[in-house]
Each structure stands twice: as C-alpha cells, then as structure tokens.
N, C-alpha and C positions, 0 to 999 in steps of 0.2 A: 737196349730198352731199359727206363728207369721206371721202377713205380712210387708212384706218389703217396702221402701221407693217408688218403684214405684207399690204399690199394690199387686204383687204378695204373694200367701200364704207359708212361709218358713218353713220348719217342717226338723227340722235337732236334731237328737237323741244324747244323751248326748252319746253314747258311739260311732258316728262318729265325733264327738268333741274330746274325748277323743283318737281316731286314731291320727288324726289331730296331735293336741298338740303333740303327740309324739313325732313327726318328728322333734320339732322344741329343740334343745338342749340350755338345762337350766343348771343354776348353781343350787349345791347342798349345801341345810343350812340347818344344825338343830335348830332349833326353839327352846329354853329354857325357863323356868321358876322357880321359887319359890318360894312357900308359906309356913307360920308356918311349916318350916322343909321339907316338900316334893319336888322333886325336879320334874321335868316331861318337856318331850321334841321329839320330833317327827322330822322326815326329812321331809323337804319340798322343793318346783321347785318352786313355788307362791311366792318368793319373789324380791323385788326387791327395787330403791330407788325412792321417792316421790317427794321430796325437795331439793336442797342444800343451801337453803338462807328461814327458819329455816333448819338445817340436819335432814330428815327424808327418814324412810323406812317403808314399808310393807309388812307382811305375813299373809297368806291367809288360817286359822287352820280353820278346820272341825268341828262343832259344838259338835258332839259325840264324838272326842276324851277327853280323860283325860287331854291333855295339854290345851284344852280350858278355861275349868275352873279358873286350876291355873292359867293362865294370867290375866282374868277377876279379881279373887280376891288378885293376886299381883298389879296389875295395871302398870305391867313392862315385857319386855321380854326380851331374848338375841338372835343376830341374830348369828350364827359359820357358817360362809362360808369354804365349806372345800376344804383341796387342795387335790392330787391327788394322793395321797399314803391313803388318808382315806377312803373310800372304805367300808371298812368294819363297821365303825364308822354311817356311813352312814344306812347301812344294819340293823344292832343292834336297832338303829332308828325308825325304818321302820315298824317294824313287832310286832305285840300284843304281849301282856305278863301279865305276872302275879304279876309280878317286877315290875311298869316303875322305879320304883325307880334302881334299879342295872342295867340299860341302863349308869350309869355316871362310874361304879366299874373299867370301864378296858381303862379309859380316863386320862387326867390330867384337871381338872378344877379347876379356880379361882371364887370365888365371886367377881363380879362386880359391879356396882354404881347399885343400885337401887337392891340387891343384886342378879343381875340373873346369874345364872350358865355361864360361859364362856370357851368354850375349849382354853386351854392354846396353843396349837399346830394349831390352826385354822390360813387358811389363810387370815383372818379376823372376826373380832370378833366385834358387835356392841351390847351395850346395850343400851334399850331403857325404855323410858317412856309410856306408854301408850297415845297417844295425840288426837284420834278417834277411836271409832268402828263401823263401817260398816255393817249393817246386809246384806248377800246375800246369798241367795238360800241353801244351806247347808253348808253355811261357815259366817266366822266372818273376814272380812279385819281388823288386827289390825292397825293402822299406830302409829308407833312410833319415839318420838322425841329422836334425839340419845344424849345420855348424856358419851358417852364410846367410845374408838375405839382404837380393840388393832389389830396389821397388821404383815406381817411378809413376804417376796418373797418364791413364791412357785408358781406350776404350779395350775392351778382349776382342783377341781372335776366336770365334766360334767354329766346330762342325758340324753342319748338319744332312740329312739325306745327301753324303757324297759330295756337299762344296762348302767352301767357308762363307763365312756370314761375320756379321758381330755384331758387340750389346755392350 
C-alpha cells in the first residue's frame, strides 16, 4: 500500500494499471540485440525518446526475457519502430519460442553501428549505445545513446486495447 501526497493510502493493482495503459495507444518497436552470434529481440510499447541534445532513447525489457541478457552483455541495442503493414513482424515478436533466434528468418535485417540487428523495412530504425540502466521493479530501463538512424515515410504501427491499429 502507497500513500499519496495528501496522506491518503493508494492500493492500485498492477493489473488495473495494466487496463489503464491499454487505453492509451503506443507505438510498436522491436527491441534488438546481438551478441557472439545470437541475435534476440522482443516487441515493445515502453519506448520512447529521452534526449535530443545528447539523441537519446529508451526501452523498457523484462528482466526474464532472453533479450535482456543479450543487451547487457552487448552493451548496445536496436530500436525498429514499425510501420503499419508489419503487424505481423510485430506478432512473431511477441510470443515465446524455442527459436528466438529464427524470429529475424522471415525479415530483412542490416547490421548496424554497434552491430545491432536493424529491420531494414522499419519506419525507423535506431541504434544505440547503451548509456544507462535503470533497475525497476521487473524491468531494466535501457537508455540509449543513438549512434544510427535509419528512417523511411510510412504510416505507424499503433497499440491499442490489446490489437494494433495505425495512424
């Protein structure tokens, strides 16, 4: 239980938080990495940008996923904002596997500066540095310093209430 600024006690449950955020529509990135060969990467709504005077971003990766790792021991990540036809790319993302490796098989990626996976087709593409980590609650805020940025006109993939959309 938290109390709030005029004393009252605030008891609000991570999964009426988790309604909440719903509602409110995010853009969709996949989160990249790679290390000695592995490549590993996750969709995420948790990003967004930090800085623009140094250019910086942040994504917000789950400590138990597999892509945690490999950023920590890259020390670099890629941001793939995607536009509105990927979708699927998205989805592929998203869901456990036994692969993560063959989540990149049915994409086009580049090696980028620091060499993190890059979807070639992305309606923006950032790669970063690692420049902080952030411990919080069951996640790692990376923020990264962008050293990359590859762009291209497209509409965005949106999330909202649990399905994509775009704008």
């Amino acid at each position: 239980m938290l109390n709030s600024k005029d004393g009252r006690d605030v008891n609000i449950s991570s999964d009426t938080f988790r309604q909440a955020m719903r509602q409110v529509p995010s853009a969709v990135a996949v989160v990249t990495a790679e290390h000695e060969g592995q490549r590993r990467g996750l969709t995420a709504t948790a990003v967004c940008s930090v800085s623009a005077d140094p250019p910086q971003v942040l994504a917000c990766v789950n400590k138990a996923g597999r892509a945690h790792a490999c950023i920590e021991q890259a020390n670099a990540f890629g941001i793939n904002f995607l536009a509105d036809s990927q979708a699927p790319i998205a989805m592929a993302f998203s869901r456990p596997t036994d692969d993560p490796d063959a989540r990149f098989d049915n994409c086009d990626w580049v090696a980028g500066a620091e060499g993190v996976p890059l979807l070639e087709t992305a309606l923006v593409a950032f790669a970063c540095r690692v420049a902080q980590r952030v411990d919080c609650g069951t996640h790692t805020i990376f923020i990264g310093e962008i050293v990359e940025i590859r762009q291209q006109e497209s509409r965005s993939l949106l999330y909202k209430c649990g399905a994509f959309t775009q704008a």
